[in-house]
N, C-alpha and C positions, 0 to 999 in steps of 0.2 A: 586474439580479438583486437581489431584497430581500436587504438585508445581515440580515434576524434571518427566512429564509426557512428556518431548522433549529429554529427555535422551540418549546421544549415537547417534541423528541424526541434519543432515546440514539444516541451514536456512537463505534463501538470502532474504533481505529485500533493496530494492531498493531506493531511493535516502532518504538513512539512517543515513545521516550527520545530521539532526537535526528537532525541532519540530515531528509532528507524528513520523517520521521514526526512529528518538532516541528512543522517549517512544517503540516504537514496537521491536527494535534490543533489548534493555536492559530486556523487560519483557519477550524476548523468550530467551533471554541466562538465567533471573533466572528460568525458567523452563527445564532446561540445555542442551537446543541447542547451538552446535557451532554458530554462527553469520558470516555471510559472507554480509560485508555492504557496499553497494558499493553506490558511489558517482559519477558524473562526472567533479566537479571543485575542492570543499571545502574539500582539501583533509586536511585540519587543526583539522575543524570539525569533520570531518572522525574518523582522530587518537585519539580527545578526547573521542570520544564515544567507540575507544576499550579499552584506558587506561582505563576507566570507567568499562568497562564490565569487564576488568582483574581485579582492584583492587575488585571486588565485589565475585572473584574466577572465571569468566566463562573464556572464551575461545572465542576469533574472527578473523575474515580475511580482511583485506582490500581488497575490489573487484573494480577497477575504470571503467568502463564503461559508452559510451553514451548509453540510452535504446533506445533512436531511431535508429542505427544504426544497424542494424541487421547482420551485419561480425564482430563489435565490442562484441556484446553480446555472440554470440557465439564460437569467439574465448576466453572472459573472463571465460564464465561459462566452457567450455570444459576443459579450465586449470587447475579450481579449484576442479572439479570432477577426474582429474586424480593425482591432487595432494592431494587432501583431502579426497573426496568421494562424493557420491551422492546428491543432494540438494535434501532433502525431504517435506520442507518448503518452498513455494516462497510467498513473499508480494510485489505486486505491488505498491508501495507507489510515487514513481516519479511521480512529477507532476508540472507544472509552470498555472500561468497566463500570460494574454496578450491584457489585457478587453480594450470594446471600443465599441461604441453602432455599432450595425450590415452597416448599411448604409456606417460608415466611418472605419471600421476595414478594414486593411493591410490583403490582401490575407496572407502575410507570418507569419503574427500574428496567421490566421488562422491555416495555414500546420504546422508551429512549436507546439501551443497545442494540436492537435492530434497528430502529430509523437512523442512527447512525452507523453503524457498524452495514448492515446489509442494504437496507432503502438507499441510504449514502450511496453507493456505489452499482445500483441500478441506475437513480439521478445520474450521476456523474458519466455513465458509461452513455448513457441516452442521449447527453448533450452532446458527447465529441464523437458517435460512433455515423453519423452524416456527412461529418465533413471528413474521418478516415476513411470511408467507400467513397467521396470522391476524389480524393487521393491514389485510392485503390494501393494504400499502406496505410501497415499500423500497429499499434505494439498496446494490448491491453493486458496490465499485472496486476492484480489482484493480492493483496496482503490477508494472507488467514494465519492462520495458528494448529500449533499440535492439538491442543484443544479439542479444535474442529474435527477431528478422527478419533482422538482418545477419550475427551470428557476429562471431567473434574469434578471435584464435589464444591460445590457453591456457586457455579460458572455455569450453570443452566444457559441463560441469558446470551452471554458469553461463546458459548460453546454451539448454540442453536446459531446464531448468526455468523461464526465462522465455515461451519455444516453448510450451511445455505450457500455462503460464498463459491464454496466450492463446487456443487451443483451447480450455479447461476455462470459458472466459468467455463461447464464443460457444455453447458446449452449454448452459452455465447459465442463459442468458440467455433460450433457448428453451423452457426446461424451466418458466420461471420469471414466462414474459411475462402469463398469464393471471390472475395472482393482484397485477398491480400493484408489479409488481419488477422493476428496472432490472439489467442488470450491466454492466457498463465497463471496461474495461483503460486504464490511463494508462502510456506506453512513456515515460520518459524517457530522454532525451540524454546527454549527459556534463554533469554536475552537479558542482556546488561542496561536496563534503561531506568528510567523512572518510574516503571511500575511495576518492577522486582526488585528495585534499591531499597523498597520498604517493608520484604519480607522479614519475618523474624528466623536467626541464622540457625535454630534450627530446624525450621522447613526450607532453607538452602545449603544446607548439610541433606539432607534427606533427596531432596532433587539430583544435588551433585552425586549421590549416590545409584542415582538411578540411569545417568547420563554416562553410556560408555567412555568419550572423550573424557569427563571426569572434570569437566566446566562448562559454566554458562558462553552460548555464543557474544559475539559482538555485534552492534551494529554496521559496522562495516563490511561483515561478513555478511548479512542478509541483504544491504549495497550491493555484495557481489554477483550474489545470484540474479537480483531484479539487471543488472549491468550485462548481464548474457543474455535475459528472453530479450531485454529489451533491443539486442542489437542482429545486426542481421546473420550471426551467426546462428541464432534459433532459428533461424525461416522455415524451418520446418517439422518445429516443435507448437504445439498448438493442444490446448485443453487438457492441460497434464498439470499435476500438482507437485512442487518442487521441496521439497521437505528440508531445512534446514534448521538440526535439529542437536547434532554430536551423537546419534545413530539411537535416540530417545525412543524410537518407532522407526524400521524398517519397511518400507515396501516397492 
């Protein structure tokens, strides 16, 4: 894969302030897409990762956006396509929890992990999928989770809105094949981020048990994956769900 095979084109990665969403902004700018990272709070986090992305020579935008809000999204991305250009690149990466076993989960526990986790990335895909058909290119990645196929106990929430990603990826992907537009679901494993760093060790003794590789992935490993659909070596992969995981689920 040409390492500057994003050359010349825009790529928004969404709640790109840290863990996955760093690893995912910093490996598409060294394949030399602009970075447009948008955040909703950490706008700290935000700036270190373009500092980051400039000293390493790329190029980035601060994009602050709720994803759930869909007048917020739209008026963000609309700004940055007349002031920058086209997003060619979209990665849905925003995502929260809000776990709690189903019987005593908080309705708004609920409606908050979808409207961000799934609504998020309908908004998102709506505002930039106009100006990739007129491009007639485009690279849509979708962030889900093992999750989203296996379940969990307390992750109702969680689990329902990565399910749905999935689905929403392989309709889009149909709706979307004609005009030279990719979409992709990347499932991640159990990952090294900040929101496994506060497992107690042993239900990550128990995980690692369950994980053939016999460890949690990196975030620069699920970098790696989103760094292939997104380049034109996938051009002919389209509405498939990329499992990266240390062989936690096979299919």
């Amino acid at each position: 894969m040409c390492e500057k095979a994003l050359a010349g084109k825009n790529a928004l990665v969404t709640g790109g302030s840290r863990g996955i969403g760093r690893a995912i902004c910093l490996r598409l700018s060294e394949m030399g897409a602009h970075v447009a990272i948008n955040f909703s709070s950490n706008k700290e986090a935000a700036e270190a990762v373009k500092k980051e992305i400039e000293a390493n020579g790329g190029s980035a935008t601060l994009l602050p956006f709720d994803v759930s809000n869909k007048e917020d999204v739209k008026g963000a991305i609309s700004g940055f396509i007349k002031d920058v250009g086209p997003i060619e690149v979209l990665v849905n990466n925003a995502g929260i929890t809000r776990d709690g076993l189903l019987l005593r989960m908080k309705e708004e526990d609920w409606d908050k992990v979808l409207s961000i986790n799934l609504k998020g990335a309908f908004n998102c895909i709506q505002a930039c999928a106009m100006n990739m058909m007129k491009c007639k290119w485009g690279r849509i990645i979708n962030i889900g989770s093992v999750v989203g196929t296996i379940g969990n106990i307390g992750q109702a929430n969680y689990a329902a809105s990565k399910a749905g990603l999935e689905g929403l990826t392989r309709t889009v992907a149909k709706e979307m094949a004609s005009r030279g537009i990719t979409v992709n679901l990347v499932a991640p494993g159990f990952i090294e981020t900040d929101m496994t760093a506060g497992l107690p060790d042993e239900i990550k003794e128990r995980l690692l048990g369950e994980i053939p590789l016999g460890r949690m992935g990196s975030p620069k490993e699920v970098a790696e994956a989103v760094a292939f659909l997104a380049s034109p070596a996938a051009s002919y992969i389209t509405g498939h769900t990329l499992h990266v995981n240390g062989g936690l689920i096979c299919q």
